[in-house]
FIKOLZA-1660 file (N, C-alpha, C; in steps of 0.1 Angstrom, whole numbers, plus 5000, padded with zeros to 4 digits):
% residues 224
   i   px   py   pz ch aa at
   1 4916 4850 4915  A  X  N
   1 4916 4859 4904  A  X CA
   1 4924 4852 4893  A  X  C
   2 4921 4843 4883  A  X  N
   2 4923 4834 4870  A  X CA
   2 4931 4850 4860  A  X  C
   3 4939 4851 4860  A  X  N
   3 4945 4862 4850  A  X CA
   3 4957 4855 4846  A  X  C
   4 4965 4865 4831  A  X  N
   4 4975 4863 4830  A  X CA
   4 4986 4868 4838  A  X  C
   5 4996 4865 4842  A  X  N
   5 5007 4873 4852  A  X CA
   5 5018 4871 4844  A  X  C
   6 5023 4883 4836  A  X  N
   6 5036 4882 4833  A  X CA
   6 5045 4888 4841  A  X  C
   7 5058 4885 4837  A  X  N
   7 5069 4882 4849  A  X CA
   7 5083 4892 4835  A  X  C
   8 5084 4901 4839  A  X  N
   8 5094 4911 4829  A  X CA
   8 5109 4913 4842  A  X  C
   9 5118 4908 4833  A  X  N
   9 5133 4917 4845  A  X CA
   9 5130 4930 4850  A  X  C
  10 5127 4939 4837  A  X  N
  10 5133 4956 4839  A  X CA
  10 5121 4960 4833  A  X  C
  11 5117 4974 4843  A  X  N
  11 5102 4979 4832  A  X CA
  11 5105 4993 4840  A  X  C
  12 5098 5002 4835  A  X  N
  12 5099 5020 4843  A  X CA
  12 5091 5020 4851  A  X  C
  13 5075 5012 4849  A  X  N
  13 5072 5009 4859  A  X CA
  13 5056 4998 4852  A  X  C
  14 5056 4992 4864  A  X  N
  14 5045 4985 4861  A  X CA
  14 5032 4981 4857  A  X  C
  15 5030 5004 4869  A  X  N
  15 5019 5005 4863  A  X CA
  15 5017 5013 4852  A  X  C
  16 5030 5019 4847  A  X  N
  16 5031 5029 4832  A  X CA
  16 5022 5013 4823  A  X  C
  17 5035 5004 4823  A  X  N
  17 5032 4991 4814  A  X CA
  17 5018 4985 4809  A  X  C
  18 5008 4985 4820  A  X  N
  18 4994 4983 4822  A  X CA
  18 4989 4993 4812  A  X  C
  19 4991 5006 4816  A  X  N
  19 4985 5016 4810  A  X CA
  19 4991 5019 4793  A  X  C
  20 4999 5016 4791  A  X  N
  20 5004 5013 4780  A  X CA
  20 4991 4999 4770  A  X  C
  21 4994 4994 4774  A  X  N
  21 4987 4982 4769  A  X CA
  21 4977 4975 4775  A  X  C
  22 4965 4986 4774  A  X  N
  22 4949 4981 4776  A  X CA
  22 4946 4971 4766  A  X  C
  23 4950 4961 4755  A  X  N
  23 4950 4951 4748  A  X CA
  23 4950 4944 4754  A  X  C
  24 4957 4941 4767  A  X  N
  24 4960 4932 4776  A  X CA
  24 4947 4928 4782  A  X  C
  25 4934 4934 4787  A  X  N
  25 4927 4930 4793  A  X CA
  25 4934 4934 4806  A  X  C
  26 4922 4922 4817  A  X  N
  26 4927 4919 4827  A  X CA
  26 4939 4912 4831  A  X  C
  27 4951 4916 4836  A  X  N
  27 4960 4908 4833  A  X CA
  27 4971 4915 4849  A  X  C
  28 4982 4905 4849  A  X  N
  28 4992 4909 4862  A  X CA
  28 5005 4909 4857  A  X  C
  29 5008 4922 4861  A  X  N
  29 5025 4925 4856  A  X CA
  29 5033 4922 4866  A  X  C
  30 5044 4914 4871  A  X  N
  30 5052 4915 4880  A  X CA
  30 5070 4916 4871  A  X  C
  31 5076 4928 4880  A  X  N
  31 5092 4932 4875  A  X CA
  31 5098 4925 4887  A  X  C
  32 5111 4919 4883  A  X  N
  32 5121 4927 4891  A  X CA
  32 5123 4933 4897  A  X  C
  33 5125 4945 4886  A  X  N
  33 5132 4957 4887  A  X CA
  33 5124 4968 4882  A  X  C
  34 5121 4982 4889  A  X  N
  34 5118 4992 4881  A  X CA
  34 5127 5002 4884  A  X  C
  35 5129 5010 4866  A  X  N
  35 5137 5017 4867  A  X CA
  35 5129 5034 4872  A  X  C
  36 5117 5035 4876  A  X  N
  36 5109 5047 4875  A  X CA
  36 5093 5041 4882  A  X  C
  37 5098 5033 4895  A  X  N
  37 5084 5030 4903  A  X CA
  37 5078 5042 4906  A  X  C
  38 5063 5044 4910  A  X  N
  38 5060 5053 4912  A  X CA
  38 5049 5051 4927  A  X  C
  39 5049 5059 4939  A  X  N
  39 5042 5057 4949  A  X CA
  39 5034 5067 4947  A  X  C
  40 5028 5070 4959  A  X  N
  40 5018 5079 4961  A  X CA
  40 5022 5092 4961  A  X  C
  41 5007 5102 4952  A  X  N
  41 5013 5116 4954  A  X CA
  41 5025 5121 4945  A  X  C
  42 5029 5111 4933  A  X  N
  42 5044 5110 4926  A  X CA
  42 5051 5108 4930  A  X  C
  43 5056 5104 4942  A  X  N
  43 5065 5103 4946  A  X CA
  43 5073 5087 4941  A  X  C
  44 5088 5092 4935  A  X  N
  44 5096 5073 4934  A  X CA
  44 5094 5063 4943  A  X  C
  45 5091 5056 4938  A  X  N
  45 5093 5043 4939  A  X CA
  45 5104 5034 4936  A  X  C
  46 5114 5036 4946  A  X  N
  46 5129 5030 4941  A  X CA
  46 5126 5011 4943  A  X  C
  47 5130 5008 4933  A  X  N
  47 5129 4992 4933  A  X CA
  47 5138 4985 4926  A  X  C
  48 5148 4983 4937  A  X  N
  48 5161 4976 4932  A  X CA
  48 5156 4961 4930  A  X  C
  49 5167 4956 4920  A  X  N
  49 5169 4939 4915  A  X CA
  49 5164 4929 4926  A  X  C
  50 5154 4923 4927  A  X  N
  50 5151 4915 4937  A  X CA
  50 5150 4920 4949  A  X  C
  51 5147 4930 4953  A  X  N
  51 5147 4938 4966  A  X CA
  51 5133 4935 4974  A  X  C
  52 5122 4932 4966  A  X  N
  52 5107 4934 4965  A  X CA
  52 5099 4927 4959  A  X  C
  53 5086 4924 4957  A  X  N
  53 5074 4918 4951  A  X CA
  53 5071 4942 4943  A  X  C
  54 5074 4938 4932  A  X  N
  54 5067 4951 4921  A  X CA
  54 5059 4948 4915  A  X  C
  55 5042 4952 4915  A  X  N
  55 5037 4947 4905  A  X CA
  55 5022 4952 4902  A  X  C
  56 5015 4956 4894  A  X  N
  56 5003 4956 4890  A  X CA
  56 4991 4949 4883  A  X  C
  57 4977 4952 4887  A  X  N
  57 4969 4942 4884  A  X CA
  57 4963 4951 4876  A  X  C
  58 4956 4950 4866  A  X  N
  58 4946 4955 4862  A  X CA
  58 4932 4950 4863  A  X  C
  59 4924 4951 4870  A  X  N
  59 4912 4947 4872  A  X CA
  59 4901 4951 4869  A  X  C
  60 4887 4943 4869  A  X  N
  60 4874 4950 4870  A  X CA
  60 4872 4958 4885  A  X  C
  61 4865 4972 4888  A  X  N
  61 4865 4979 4899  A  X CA
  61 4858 4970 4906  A  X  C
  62 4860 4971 4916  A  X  N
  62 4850 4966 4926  A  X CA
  62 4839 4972 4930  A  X  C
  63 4829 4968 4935  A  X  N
  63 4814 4977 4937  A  X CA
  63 4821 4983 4953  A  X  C
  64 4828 4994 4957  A  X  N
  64 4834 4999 4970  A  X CA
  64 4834 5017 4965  A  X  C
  65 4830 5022 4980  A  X  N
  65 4836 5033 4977  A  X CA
  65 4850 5039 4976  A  X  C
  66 4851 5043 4964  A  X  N
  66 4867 5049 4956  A  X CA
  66 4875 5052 4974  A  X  C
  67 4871 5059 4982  A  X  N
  67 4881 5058 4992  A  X CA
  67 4883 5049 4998  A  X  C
  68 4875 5035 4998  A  X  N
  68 4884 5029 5008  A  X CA
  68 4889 5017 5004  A  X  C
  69 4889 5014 4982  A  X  N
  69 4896 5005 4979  A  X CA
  69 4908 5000 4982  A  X  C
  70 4918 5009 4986  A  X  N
  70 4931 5011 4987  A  X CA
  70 4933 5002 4998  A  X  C
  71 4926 5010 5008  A  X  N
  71 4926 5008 5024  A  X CA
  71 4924 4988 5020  A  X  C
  72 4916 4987 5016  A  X  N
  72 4909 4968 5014  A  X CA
  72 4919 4964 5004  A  X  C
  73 4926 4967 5000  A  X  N
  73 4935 4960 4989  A  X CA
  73 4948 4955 4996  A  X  C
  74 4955 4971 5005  A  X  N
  74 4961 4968 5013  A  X CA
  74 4960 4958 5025  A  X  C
  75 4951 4958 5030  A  X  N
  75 4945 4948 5040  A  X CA
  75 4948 4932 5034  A  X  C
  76 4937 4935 5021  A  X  N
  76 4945 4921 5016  A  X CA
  76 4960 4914 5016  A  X  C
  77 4967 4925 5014  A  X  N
  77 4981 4923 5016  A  X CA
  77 4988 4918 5023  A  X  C
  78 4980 4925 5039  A  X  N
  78 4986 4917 5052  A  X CA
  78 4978 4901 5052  A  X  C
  79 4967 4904 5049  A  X  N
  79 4960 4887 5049  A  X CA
  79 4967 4879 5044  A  X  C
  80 4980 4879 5026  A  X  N
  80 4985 4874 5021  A  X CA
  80 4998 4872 5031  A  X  C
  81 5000 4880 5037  A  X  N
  81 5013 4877 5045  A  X CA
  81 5014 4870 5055  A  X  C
  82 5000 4866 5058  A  X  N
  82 4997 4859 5072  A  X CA
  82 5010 4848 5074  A  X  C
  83 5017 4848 5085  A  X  N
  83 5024 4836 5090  A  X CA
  83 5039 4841 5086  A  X  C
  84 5042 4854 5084  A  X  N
  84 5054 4855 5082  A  X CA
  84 5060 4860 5095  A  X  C
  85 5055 4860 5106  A  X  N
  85 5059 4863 5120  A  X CA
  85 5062 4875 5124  A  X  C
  86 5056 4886 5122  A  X  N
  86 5058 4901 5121  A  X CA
  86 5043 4906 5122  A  X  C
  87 5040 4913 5134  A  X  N
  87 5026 4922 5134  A  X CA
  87 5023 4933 5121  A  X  C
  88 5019 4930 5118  A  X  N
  88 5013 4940 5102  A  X CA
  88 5005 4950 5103  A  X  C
  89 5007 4962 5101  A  X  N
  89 4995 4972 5106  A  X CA
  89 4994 4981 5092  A  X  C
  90 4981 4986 5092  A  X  N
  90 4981 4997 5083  A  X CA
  90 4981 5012 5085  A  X  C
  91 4989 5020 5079  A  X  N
  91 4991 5036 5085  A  X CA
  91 4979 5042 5076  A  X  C
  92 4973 5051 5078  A  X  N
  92 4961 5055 5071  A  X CA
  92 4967 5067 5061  A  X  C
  93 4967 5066 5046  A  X  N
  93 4957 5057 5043  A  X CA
  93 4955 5045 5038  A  X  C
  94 4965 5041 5033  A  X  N
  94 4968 5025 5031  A  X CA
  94 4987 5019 5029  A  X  C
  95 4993 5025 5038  A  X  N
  95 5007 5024 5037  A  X CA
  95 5005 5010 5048  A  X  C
  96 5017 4999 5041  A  X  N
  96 5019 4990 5053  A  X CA
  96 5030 4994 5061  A  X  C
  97 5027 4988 5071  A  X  N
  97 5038 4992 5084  A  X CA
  97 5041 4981 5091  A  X  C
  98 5048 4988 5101  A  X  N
  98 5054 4973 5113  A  X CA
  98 5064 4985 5122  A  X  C
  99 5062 4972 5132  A  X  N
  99 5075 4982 5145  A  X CA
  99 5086 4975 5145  A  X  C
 100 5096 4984 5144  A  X  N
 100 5112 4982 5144  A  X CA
 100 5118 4990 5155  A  X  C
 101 5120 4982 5168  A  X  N
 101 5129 4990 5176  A  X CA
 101 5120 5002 5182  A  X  C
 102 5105 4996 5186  A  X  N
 102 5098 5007 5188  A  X CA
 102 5092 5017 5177  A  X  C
 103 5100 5020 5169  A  X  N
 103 5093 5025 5156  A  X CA
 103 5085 5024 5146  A  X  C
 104 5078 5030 5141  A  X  N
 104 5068 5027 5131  A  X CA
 104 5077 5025 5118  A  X  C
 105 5078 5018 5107  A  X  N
 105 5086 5014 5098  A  X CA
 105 5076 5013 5087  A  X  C
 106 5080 5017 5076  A  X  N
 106 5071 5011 5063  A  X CA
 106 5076 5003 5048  A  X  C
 107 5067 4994 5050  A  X  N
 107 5073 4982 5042  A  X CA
 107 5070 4983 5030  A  X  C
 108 5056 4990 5027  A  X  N
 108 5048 4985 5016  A  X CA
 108 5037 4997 5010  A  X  C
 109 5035 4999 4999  A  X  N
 109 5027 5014 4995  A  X CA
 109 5024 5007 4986  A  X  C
 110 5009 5016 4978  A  X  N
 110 4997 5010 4970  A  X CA
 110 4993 5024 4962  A  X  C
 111 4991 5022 4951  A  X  N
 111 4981 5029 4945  A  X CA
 111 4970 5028 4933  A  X  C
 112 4965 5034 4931  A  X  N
 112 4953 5031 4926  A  X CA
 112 4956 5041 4909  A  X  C
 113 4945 5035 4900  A  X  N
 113 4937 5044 4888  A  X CA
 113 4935 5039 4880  A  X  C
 114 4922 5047 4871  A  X  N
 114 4910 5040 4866  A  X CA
 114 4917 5045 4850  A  X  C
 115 4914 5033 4843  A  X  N
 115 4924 5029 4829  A  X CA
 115 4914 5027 4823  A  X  C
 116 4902 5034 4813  A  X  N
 116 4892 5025 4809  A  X CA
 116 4884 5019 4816  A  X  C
 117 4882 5006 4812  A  X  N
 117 4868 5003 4824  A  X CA
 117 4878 4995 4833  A  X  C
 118 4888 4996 4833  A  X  N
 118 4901 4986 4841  A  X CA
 118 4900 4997 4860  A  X  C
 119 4908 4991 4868  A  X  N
 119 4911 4995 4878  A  X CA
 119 4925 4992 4880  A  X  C
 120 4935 4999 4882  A  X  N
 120 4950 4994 4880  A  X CA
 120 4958 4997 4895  A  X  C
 121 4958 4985 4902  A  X  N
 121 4963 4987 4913  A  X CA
 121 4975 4982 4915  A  X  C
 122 4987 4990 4918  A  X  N
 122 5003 4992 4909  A  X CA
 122 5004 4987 4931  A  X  C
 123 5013 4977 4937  A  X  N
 123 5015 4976 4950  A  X CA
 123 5036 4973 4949  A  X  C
 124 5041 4976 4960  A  X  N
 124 5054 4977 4962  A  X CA
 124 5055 4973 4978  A  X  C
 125 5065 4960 4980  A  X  N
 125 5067 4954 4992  A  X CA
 125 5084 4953 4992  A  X  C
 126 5087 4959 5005  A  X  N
 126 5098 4957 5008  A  X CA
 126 5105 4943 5013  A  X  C
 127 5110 4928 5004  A  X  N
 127 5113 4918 5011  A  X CA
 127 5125 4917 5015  A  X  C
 128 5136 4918 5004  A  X  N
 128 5150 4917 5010  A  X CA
 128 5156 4929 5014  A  X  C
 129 5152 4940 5010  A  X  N
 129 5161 4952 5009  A  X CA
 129 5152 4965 5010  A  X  C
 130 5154 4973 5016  A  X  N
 130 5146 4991 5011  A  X CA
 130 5159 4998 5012  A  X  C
 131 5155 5011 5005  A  X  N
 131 5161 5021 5002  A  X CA
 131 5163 5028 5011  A  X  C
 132 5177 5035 5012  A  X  N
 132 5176 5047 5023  A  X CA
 132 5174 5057 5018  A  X  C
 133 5163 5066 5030  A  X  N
 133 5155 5078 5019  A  X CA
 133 5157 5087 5034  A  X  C
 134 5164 5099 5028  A  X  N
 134 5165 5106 5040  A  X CA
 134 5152 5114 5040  A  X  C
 135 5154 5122 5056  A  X  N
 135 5143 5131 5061  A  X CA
 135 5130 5123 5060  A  X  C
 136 5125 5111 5059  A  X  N
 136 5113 5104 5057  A  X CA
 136 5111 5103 5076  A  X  C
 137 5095 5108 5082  A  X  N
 137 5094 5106 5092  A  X CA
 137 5093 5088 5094  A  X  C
 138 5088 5079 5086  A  X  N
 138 5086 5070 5092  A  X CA
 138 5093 5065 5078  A  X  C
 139 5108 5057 5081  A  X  N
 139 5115 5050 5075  A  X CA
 139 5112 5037 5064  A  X  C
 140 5117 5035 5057  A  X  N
 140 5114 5023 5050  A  X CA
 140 5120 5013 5054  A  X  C
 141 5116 5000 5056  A  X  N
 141 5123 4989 5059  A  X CA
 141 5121 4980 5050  A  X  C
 142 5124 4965 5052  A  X  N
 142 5122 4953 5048  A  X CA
 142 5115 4948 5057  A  X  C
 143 5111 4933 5049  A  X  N
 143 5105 4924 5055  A  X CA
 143 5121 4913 5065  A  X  C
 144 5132 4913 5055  A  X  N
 144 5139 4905 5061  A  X CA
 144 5149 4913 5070  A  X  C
 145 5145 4922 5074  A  X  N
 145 5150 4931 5085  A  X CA
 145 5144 4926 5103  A  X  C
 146 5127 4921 5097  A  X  N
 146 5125 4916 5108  A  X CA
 146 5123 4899 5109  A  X  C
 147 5121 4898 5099  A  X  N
 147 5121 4881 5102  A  X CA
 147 5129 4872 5094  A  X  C
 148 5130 4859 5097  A  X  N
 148 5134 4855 5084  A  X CA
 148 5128 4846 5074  A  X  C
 149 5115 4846 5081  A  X  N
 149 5104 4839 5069  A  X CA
 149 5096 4850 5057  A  X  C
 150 5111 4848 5046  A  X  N
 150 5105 4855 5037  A  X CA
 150 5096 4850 5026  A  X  C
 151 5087 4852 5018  A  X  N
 151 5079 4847 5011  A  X CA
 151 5089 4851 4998  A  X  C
 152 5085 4836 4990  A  X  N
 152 5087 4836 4976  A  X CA
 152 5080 4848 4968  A  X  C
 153 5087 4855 4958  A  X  N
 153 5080 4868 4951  A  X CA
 153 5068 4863 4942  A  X  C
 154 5072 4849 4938  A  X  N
 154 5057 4844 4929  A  X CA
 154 5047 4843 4935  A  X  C
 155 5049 4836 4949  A  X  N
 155 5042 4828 4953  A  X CA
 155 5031 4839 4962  A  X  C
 156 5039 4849 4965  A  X  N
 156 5034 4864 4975  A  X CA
 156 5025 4865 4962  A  X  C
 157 5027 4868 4950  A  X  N
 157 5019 4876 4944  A  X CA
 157 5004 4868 4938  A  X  C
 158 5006 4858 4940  A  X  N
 158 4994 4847 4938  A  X CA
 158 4986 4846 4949  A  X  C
 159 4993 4847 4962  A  X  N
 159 4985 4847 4976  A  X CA
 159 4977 4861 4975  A  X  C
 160 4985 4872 4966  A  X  N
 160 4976 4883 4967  A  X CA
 160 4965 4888 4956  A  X  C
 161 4966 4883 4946  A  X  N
 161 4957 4877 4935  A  X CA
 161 4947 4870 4941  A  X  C
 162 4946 4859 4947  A  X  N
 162 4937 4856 4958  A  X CA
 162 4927 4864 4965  A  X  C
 163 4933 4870 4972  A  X  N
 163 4927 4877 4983  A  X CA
 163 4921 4891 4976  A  X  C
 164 4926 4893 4964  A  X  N
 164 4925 4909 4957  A  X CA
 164 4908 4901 4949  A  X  C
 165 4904 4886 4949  A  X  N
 165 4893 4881 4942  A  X CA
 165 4876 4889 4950  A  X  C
 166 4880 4895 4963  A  X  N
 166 4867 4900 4969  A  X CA
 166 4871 4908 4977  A  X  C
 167 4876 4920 4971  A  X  N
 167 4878 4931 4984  A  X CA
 167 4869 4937 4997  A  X  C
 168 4858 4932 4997  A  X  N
 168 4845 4933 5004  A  X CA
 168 4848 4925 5014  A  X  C
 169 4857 4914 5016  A  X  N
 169 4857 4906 5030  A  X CA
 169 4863 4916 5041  A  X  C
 170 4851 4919 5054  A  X  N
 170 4863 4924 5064  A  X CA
 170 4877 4916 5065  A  X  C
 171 4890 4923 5066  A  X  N
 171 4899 4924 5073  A  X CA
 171 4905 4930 5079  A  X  C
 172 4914 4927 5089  A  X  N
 172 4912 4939 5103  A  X CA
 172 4928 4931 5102  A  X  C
 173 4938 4944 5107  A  X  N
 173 4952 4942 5104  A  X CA
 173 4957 4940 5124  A  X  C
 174 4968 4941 5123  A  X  N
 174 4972 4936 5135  A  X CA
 174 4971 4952 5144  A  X  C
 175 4973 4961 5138  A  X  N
 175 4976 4976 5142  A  X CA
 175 4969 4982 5135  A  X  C
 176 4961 4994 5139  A  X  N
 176 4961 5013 5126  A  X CA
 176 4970 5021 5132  A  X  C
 177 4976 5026 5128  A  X  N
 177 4982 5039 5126  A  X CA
 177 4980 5051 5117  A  X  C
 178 4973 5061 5124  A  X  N
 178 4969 5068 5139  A  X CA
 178 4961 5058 5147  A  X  C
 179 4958 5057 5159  A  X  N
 179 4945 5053 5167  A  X CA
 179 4938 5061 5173  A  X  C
 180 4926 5060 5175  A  X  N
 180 4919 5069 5181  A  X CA
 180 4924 5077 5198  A  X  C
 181 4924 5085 5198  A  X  N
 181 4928 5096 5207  A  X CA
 181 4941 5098 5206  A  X  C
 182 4952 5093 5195  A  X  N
 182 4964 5103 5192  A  X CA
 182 4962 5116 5185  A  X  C
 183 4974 5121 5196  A  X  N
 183 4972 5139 5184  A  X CA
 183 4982 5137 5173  A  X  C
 184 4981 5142 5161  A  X  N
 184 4986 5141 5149  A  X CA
 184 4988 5157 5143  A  X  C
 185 4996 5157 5135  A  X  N
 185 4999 5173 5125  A  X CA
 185 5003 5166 5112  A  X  C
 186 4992 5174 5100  A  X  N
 186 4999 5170 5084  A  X CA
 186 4999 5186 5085  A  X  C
 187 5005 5191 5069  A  X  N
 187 5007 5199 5067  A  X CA
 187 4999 5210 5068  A  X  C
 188 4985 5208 5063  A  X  N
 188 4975 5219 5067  A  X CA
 188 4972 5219 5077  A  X  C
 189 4973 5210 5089  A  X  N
 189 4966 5213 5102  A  X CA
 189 4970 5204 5110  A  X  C
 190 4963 5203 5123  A  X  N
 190 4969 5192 5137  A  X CA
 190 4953 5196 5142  A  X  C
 191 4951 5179 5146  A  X  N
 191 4945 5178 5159  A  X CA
 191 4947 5164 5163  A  X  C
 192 4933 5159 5172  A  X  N
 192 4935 5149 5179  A  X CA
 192 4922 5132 5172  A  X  C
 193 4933 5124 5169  A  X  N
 193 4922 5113 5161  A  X CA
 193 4913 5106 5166  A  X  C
 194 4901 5106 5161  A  X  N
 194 4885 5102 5169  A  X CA
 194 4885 5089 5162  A  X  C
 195 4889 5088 5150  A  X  N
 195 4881 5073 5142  A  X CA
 195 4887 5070 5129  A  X  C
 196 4886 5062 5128  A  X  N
 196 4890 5058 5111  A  X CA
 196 4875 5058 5106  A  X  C
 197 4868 5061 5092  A  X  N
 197 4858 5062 5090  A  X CA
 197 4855 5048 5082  A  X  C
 198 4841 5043 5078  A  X  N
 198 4842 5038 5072  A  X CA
 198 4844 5036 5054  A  X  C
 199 4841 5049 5051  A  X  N
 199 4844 5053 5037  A  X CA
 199 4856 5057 5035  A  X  C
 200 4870 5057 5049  A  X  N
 200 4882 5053 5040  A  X CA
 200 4889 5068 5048  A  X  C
 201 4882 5073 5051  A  X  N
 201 4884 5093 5056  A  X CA
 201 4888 5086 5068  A  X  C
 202 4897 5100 5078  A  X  N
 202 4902 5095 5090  A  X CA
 202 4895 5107 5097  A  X  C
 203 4888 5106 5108  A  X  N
 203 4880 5116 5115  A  X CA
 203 4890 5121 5127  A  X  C
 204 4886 5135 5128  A  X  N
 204 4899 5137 5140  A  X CA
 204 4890 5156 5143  A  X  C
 205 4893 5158 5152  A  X  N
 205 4889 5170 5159  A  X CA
 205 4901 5176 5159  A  X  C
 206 4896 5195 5160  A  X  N
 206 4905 5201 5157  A  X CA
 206 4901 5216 5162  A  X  C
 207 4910 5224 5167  A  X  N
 207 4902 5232 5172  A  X CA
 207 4891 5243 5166  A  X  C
 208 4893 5239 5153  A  X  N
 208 4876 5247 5146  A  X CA
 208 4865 5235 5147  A  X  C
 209 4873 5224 5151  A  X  N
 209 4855 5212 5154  A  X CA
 209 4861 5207 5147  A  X  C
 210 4853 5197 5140  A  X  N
 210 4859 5182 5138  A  X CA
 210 4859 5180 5118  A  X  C
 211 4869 5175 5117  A  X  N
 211 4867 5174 5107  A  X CA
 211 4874 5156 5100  A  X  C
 212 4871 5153 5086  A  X  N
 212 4866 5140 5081  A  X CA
 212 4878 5144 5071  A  X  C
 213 4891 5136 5071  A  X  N
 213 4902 5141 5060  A  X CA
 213 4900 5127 5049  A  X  C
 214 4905 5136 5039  A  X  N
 214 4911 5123 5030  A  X CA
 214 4921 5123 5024  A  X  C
 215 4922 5113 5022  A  X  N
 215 4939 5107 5015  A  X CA
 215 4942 5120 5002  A  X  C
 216 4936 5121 4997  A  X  N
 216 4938 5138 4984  A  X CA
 216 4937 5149 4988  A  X  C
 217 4936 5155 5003  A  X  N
 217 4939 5164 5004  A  X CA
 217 4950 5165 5017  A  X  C
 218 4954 5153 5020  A  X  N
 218 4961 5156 5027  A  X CA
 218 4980 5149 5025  A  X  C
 219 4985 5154 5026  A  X  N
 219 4999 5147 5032  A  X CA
 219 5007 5154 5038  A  X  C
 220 5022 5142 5042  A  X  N
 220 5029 5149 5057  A  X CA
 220 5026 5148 5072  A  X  C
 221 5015 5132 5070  A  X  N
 221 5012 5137 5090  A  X CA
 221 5023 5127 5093  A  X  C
 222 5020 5133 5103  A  X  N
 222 5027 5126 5118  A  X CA
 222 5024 5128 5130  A  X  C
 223 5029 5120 5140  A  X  N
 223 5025 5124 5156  A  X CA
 223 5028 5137 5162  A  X  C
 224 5020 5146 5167  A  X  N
 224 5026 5157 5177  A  X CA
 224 5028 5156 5185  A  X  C
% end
């Protein structure tokens, strides 16, 4: 993916910056630092001084269905990470993860939105440092928590500029989280997981029958 990639100390956030400045075209924002990152659902995005790879692409959409770009963007992510010696998994619906000490740990969150004819996909990676965020069921970590092959922040984000050139290549991560026949509870409901779909929905039965969720109507799961 041939774009410009600017490289700013301090921004609110990466993807405000994009959206700010459709002039830009296609183009790649990487911070530092944001003083007002933003994850999924609104929720902060804390991103201390060199803590992390912060950054946004603004792109042409990809010919995919809207649910399962995220899921393939993220994928790409672990594909860019390949060789940093750490099993890479994705929690549905596109959170990166890993195990720590038996636990499920999360490294890395993505999100999406349509800017014009742009697609603005704003990603956050935990390399040296995460934040401690209380009451979170599945904790935030780093990358140098588990290994010590950490990737250069330029060099991560060109590996994933890369990979972000065809989001249509299968990739298949080291782990999903849920897998099929775990029981799970989000906030509206609990049952037991049958499938990840291919349009990006997680299929799971329930005692009214079965039902096909998506990442917008749902948050808050976890294992029961």
């Amino acid at each position: 993916m041939d774009m410009t990639i600017l490289h700013l100390a301090e921004i609110d956030s990466t993807q405000g910056f994009l959206r700010r400045h459709p002039e830009l075209g296609f183009c790649t924002v990487v911070a530092d630092a944001q003083t007002q990152g933003r994850g999924r659902q609104g929720n902060l995005w804390i991103s201390e001084p060199g803590a992390g790879l912060w950054m946004s692409v603004a792109m042409a959409p990809p010919d995919l269905s809207p649910g399962i770009v995220l899921q393939k963007a993220m994928l790409s992510v672990i594909a860019a990470l390949e060789g940093c010696g750490v099993e890479l998994g994705l929690k549905w619906p596109n959170d990166l993860v890993a195990r720590k000490g038996g636990h499920l740990v999360k490294l890395g969150g993505i999100i999406g939105e349509k800017a014009g004819e742009c697609l603005i996909l704003g990603l956050g990676v935990n390399l040296q440092g995460a934040p401690v965020l209380e009451g979170r069921i599945f904790p935030a970590a780093s990358l140098a928590e588990l290994t010590t092959s950490i990737p250069n922040r330029r060099e991560l984000a060109r590996r994933i500029l890369a990979e972000w050139r065809d989001l249509s290549v299968h990739r298949a991560p080291a782990f999903h989280w849920p897998e099929g026949g775990m029981p799970i509870q989000w906030e509206q409901g609990q049952g037991v997981v049958m499938g990840w779909e291919a349009d990006g929905r997680l299929k799971v039965t329930t005692a009214t029958g079965i039902e096909r969720l998506s990442a917008a109507e749902i948050s808050g799961m976890s294992p029961r």
